[in-house]
Backbone bond lengths (Angstrom), bond angles and torsions (degrees), N, CA, C in turn:
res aa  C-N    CA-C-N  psi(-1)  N-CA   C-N-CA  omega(-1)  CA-C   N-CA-C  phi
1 X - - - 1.448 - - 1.525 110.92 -
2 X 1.184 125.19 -37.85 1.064 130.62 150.08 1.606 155.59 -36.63
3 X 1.146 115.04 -20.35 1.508 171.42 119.73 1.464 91.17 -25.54
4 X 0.744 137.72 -69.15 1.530 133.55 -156.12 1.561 111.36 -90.35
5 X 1.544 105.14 -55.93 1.531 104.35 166.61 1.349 116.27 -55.85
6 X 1.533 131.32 -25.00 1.628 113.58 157.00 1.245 146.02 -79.47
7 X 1.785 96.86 -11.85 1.364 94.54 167.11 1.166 111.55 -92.33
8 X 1.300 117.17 -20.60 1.953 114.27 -179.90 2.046 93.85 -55.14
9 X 1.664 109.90 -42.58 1.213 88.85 -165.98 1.397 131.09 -81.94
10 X 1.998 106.34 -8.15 1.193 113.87 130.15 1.081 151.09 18.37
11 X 1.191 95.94 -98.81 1.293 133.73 -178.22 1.579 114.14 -81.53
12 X 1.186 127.21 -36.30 1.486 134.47 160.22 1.897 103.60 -64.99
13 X 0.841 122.39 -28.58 1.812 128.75 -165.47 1.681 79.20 -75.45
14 X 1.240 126.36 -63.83 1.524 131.38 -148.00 1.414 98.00 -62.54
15 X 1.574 116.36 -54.73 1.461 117.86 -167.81 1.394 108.44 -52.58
16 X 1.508 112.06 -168.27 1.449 107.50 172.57 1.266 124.58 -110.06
17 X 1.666 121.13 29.25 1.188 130.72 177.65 1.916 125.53 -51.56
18 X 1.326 113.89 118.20 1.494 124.94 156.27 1.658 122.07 -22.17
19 X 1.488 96.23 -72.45 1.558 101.96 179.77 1.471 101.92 -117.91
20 X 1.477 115.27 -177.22 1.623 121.48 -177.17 1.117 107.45 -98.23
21 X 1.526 115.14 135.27 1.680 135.31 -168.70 1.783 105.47 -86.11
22 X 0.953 118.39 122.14 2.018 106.99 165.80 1.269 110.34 -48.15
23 X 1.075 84.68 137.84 1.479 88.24 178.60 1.580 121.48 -50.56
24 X 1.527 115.17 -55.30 1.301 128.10 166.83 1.799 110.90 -33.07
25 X 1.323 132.49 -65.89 1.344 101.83 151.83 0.923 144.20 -19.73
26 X 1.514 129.51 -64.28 1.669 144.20 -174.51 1.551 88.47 -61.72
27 X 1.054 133.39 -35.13 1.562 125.48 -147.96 1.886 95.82 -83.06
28 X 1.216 94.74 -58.72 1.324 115.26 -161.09 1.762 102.53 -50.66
29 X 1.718 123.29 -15.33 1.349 138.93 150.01 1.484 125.37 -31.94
30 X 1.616 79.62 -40.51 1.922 84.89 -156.93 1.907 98.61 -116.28
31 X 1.348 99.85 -18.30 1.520 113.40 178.35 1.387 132.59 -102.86
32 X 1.441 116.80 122.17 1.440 109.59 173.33 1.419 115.95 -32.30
33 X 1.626 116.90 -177.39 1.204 100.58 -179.32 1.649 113.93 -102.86
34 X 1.420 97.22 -8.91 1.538 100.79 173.35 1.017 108.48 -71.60
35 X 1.759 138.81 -49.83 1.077 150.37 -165.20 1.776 103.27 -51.21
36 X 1.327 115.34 -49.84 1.679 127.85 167.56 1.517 105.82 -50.00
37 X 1.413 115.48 -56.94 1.642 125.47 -165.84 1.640 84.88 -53.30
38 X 1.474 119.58 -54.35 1.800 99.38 -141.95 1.713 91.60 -80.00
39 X 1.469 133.89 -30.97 1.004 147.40 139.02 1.634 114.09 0.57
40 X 1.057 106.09 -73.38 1.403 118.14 -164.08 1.869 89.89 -89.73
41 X 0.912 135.36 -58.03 1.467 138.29 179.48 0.860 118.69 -107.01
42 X 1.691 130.89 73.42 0.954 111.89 -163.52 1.627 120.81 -102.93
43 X 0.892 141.94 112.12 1.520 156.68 -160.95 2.137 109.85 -52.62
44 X 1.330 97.46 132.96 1.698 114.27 -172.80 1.251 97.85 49.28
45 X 1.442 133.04 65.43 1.963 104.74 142.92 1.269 97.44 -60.72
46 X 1.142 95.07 -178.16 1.578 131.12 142.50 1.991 109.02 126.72
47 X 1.214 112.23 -121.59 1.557 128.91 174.61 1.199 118.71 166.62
48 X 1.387 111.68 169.40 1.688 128.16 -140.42 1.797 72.88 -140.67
49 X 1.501 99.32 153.35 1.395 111.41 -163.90 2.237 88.52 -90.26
50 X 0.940 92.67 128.03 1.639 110.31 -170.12 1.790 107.01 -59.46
51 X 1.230 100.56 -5.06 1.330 105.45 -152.81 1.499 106.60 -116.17
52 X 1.677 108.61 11.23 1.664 127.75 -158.90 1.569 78.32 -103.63
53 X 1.294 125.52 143.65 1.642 162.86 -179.28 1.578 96.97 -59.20
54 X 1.303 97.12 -49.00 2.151 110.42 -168.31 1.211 103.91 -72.58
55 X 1.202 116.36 -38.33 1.735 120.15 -154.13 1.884 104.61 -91.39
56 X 1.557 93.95 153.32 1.495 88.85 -179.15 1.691 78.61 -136.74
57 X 1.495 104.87 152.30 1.492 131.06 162.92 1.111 121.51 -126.66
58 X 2.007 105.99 129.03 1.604 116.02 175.11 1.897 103.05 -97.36
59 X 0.655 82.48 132.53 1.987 78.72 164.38 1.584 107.48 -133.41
60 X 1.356 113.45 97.92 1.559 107.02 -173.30 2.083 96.75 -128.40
61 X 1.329 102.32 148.34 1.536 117.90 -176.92 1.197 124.51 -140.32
62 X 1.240 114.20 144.54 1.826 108.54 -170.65 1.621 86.68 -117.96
63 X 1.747 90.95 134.26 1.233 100.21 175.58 1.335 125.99 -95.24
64 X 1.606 103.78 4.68 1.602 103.41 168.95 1.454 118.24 -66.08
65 X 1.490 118.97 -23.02 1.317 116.95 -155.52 1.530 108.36 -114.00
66 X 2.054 99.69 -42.99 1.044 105.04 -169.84 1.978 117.14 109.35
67 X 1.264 103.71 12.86 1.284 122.09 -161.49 1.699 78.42 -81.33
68 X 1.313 120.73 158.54 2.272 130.77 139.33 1.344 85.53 -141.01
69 X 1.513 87.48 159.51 1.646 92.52 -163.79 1.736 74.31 -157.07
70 X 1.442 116.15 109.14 1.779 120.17 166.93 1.698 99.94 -105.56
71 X 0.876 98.35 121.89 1.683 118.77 177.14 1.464 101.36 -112.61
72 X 1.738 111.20 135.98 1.827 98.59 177.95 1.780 87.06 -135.34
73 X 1.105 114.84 159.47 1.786 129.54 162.46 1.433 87.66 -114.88
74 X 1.579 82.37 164.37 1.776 120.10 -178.14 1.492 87.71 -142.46
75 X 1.695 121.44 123.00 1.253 154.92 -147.43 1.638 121.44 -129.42
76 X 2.040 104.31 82.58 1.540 73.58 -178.36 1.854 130.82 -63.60
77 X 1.043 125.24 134.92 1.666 101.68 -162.42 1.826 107.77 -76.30
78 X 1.570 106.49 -18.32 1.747 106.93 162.98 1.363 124.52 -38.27
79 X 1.784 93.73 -74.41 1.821 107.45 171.22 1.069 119.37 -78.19
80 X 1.272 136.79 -28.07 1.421 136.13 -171.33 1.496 108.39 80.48
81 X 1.412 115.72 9.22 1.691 124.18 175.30 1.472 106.32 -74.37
82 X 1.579 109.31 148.53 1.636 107.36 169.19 1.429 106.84 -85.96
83 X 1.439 106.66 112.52 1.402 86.26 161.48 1.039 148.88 -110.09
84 X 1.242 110.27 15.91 1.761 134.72 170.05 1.668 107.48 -161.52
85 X 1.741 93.02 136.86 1.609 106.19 -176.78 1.408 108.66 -116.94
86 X 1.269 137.19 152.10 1.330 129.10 149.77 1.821 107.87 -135.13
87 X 1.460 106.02 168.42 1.483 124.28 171.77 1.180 112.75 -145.75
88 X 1.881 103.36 157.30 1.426 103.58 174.51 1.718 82.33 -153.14
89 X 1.731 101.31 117.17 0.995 139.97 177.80 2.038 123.13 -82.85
90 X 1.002 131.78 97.61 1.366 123.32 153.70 1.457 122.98 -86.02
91 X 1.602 114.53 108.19 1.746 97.67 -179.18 1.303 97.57 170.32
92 X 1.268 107.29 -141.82 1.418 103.74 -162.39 1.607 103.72 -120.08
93 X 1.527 134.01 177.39 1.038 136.49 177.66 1.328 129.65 -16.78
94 X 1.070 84.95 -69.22 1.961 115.77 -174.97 1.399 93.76 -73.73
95 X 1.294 136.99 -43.43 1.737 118.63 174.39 1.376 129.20 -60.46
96 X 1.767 111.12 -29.93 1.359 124.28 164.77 1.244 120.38 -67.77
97 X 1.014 123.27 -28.73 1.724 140.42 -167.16 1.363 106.13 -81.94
98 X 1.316 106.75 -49.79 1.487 126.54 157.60 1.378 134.75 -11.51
99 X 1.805 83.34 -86.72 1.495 105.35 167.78 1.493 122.85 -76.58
100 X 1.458 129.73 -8.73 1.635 135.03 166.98 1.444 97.63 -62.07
101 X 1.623 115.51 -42.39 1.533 108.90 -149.21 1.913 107.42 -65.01
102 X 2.162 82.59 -44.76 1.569 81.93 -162.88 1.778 110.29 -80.97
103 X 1.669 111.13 14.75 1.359 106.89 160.18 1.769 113.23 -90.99
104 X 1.376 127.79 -9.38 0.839 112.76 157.07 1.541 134.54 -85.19
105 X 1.185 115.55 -27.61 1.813 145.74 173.21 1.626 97.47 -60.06
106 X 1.470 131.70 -33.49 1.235 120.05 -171.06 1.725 107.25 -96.26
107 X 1.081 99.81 -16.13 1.739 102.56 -178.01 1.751 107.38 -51.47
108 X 1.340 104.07 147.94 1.394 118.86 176.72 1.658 113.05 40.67
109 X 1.331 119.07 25.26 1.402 126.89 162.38 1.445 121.98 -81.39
110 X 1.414 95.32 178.12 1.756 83.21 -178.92 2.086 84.08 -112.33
111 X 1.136 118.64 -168.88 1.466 136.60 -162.94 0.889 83.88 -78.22
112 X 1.625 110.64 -72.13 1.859 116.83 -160.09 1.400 107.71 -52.01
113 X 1.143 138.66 -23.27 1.368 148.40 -158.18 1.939 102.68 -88.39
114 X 1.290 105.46 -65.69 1.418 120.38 161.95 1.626 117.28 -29.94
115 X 1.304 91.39 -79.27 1.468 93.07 -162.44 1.947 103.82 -54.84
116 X 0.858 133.96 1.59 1.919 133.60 -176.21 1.789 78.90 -100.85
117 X 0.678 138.38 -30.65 1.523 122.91 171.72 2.070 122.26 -33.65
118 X 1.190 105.79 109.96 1.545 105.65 -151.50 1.958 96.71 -103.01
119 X 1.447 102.68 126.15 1.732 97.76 174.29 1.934 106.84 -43.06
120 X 1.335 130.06 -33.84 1.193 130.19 -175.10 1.335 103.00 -56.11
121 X 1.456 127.53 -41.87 1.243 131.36 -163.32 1.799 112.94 -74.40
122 X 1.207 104.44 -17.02 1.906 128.03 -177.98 1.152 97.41 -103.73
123 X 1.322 134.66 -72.84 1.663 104.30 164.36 0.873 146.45 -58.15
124 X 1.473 126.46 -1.97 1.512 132.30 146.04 1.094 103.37 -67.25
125 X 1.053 151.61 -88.59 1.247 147.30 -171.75 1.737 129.84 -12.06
126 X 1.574 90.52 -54.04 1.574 114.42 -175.53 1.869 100.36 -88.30
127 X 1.206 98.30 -5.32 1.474 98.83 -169.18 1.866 108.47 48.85
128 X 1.108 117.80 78.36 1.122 121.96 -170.36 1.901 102.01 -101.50
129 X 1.373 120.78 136.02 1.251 149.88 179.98 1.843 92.66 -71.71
130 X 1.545 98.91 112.87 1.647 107.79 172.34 1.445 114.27 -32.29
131 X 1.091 122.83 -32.26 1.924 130.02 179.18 1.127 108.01 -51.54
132 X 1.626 116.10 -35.22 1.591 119.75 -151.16 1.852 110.79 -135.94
133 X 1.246 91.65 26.59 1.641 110.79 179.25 2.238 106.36 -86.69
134 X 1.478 104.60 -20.92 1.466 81.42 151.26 1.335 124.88 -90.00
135 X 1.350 119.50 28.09 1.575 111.43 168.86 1.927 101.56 -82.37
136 X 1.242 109.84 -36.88 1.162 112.66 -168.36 1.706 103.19 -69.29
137 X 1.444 96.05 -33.76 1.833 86.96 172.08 1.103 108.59 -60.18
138 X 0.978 148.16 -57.22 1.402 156.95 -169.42 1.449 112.27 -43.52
139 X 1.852 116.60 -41.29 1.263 101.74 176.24 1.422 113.57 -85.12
140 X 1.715 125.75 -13.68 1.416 125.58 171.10 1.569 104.64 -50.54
141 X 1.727 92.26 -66.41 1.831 89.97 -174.70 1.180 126.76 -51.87
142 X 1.142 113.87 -43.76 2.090 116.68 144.91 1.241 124.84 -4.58
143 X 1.391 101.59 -82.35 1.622 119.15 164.55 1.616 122.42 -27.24
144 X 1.259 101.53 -72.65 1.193 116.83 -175.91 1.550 120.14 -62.91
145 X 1.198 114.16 -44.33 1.135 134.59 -173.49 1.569 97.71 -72.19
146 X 1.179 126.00 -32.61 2.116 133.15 163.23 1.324 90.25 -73.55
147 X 0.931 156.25 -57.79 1.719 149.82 -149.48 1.810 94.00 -74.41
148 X 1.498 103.13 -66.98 1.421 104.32 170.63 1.691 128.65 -21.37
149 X 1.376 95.06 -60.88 1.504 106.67 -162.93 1.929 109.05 -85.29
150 X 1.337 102.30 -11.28 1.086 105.43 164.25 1.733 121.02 -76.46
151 X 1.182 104.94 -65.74 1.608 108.41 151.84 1.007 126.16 5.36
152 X 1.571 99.80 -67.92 1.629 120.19 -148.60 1.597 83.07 -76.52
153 X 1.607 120.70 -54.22 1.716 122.89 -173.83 1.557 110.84 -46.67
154 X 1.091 107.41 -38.10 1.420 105.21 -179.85 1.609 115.47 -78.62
155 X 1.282 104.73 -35.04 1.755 100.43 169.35 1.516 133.89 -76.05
156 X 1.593 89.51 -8.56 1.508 105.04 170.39 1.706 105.25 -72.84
157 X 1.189 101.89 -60.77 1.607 125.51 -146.75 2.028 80.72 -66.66
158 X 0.854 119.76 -33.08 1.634 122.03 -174.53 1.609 106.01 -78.39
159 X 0.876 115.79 -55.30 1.501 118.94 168.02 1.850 119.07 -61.53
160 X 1.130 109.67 -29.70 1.419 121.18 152.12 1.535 102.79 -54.25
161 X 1.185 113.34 -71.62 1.858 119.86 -155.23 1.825 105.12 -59.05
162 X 1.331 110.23 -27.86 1.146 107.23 172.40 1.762 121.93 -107.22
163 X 0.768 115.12 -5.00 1.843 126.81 163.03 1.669 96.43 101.45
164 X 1.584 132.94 21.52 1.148 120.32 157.52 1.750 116.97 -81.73
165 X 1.226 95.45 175.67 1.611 104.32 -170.55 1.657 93.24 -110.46
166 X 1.788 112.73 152.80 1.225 115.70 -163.76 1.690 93.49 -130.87
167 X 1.033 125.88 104.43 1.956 117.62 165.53 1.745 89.16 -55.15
168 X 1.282 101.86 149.47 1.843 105.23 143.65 1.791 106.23 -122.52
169 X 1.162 102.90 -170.08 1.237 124.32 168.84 1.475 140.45 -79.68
């Protein structure tokens, strides 16, 4: 989040402004307005202890930019519905916005449903600027990469319950 408030101030330092602009102004220039909304409010931070049976964690990062983006589900194991998501985002606007969206988009889904979730479909949404369309990858691989690692917990913990052995990844 931080990331952003320095380049807004940046970019306000360069111009020829009197006094200092919020950042959220300067932003809201270059940013849709949802992209600001999830920005400014952005929906489920936080995290789920990695180490809970239900929960699956993605942690995926682009190293062009410098973005990580950890996305986790909470899994009823009955329905196989998500029923609680969280993230914790380092990056820039559009990566936070990102990852809020696809914690709300995954709620009360089923897995199979989730994972067909396409970054095109989050940058449409966010109306995201071609520059900043791997943020939206980032929350796909997110996704998947939580669906993944959940999987894998459950194929462990099953191969445990019956005395087989499980490789992971």
């Amino acid at each position: 989040m931080l990331r952003i408030a320095g380049c807004a101030k940046k970019l306000v330092g360069t111009a020829s402004f009197e006094t200092q602009v919020p950042a959220t102004r300067v932003l809201s220039r270059f940013y849709h307005e949802r992209v600001v909304d999830h920005y400014d409010n952005p929906r489920n931070v936080g995290s789920f202890d990695k180490n809970d049976p239900t929960v699956g964690t993605g942690l995926v990062g682009a190293p062009a930019c410098g973005d990580v983006m950890k996305l986790q589900i909470r899994v009823d194991e009955k329905t196989g519905k998500i029923t609680d998501a969280r993230f914790k985002t380092f990056g820039c606007g559009s990566a936070i916005a990102s990852s809020s969206v696809a914690t709300e988009w995954v709620k009360g889904k089923l897995m199979e449903e989730v994972v067909t979730i396409k970054n095109t479909e989050i940058a449409k949404h966010l109306s995201l600027p071609p520059v900043k369309l791997h943020c939206s990858m980032l929350a796909e691989d997110a996704i998947k990469a939580a669906v993944k690692d959940y999987l894998a917990k459950r194929g462990s913990a099953t191969a445990a319950g019956t005395g087989e052995k499980s490789a992971t990844a």
